[in-house]
N, C-alpha and C positions, 0 to 999 in steps of 0.2 A: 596404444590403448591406455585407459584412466588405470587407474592401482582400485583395488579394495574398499585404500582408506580416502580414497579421491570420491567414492561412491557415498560413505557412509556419511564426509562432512557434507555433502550434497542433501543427503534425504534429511540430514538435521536442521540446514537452513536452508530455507526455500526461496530467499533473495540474496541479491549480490548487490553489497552497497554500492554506489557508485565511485566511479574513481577518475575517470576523465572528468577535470575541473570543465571543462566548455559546457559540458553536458549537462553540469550539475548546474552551469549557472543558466542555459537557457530552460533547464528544469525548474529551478528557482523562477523566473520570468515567465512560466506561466500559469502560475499561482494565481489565485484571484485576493483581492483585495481584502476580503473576509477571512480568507485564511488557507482555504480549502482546493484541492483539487478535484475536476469532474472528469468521472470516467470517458475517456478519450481515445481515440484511435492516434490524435497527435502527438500522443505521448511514446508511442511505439518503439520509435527508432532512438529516445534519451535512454529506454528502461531495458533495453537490449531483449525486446521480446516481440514472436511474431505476433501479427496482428490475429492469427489465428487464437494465440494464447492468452492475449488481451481479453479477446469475446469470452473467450473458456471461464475467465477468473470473474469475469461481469457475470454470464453466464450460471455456473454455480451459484451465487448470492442470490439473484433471482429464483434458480430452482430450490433456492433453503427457504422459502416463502418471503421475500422480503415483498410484493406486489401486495401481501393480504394485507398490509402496514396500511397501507391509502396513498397515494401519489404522495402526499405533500413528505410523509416520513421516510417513505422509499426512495423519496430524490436524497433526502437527507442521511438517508444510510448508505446511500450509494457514492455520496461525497464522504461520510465519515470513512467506509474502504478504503476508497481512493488514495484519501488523507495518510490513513496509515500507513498503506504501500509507500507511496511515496516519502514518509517520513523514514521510513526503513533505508531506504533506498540511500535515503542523505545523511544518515549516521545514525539518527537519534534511536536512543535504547526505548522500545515496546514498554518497556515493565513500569523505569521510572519515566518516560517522557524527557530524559537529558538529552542535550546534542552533544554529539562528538566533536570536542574544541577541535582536535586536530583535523578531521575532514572538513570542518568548517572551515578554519585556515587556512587550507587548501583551495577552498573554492573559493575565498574572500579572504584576503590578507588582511583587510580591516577590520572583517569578520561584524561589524554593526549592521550593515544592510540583512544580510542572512539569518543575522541572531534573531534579528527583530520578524524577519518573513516566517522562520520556523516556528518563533514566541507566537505567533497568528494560528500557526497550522496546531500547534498544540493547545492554545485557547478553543480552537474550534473544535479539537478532538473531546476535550474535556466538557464542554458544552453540550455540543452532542450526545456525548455519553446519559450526560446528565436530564436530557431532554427526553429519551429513547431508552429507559434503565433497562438495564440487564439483556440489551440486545443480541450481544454473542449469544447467552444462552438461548433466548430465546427464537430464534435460528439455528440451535444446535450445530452451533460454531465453534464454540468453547465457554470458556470463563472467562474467558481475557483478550485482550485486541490481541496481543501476541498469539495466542491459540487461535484463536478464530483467524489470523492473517495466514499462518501455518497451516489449518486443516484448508481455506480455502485455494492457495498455493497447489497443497495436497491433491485437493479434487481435481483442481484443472488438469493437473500433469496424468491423474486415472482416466479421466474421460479421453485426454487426447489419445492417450495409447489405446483404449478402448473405441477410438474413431467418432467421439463425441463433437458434435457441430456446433457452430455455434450461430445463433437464430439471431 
């Protein structure tokens, strides 16, 4: 069985960076040109989660009213999400938007290919933000991508144990 303090670092972060380089680089490779990743079932088997908990974390965003946005901002919130999971995933810190030279390194020895795909992914995020102001809150998500990626992480994992489906 887990310890205690196996549980507690679990409820503090709610993603597991990745660490298998393959994974991280076909993760990388499916990146879109603009920067951004879109909410995907194909992503399932890099991000080490079922496809049940995929639905659950789309799932929540939509149930925090992102549909009243309009299509065109709702697709855009729904790649800004994406973006940040996935940026998590690949090292980079929420707070500042840095990458983690060394997991970079990892995934890319020459480390320029990836620098440059992440520099995209976080152009995009700051863009978006910028386009969409004060979205976490206004989703009662949080203050911050950090929070807001954290409460929705949150929700997914209450709904599922509460047998929440996902539509």
């Amino acid at each position: 069985g887990r310890s205690g303090s196996d549980r507690a670092v679990e409820s503090e972060q709610c993603y597991e960076k990745l660490t298998d380089v393959s994974h991280m680089r076909i993760l990388m490779s499916l990146q879109s040109p603009e920067g951004y990743w879109m909410a995907d079932v194909k992503y399932v088997k890099y991000i080490r989660q079922e496809y049940k908990n995929v639905c659950q974390h789309i799932d929540v965003i939509k149930h925090a009213g992102i549909n009243s946005l309009g299509v065109k901002v709702s697709t855009e919130v729904m790649k800004l999400f994406t973006t940040i999971y996935m940026l998590a995933l690949l090292g980079v810190d929420l707070v500042t938007l840095r990458v983690d030279l060394v997991t970079l390194t990892l995934a890319d020895p020459g480390g320029i290919v990836h620098q440059e795909a992440l520099q995209r992914a976080v152009d995009f995020v700051l863009r978006t933000e910028e386009r969409v102001p004060m979205i976490y809150q206004r989703l009662n998500l949080g203050h911050s991508r950090q929070e807001a990626l954290q409460e929705v992480m949150s929700r997914a994992r209450s709904w599922s144990r509460s047998g929440g489906v996902c539509i």
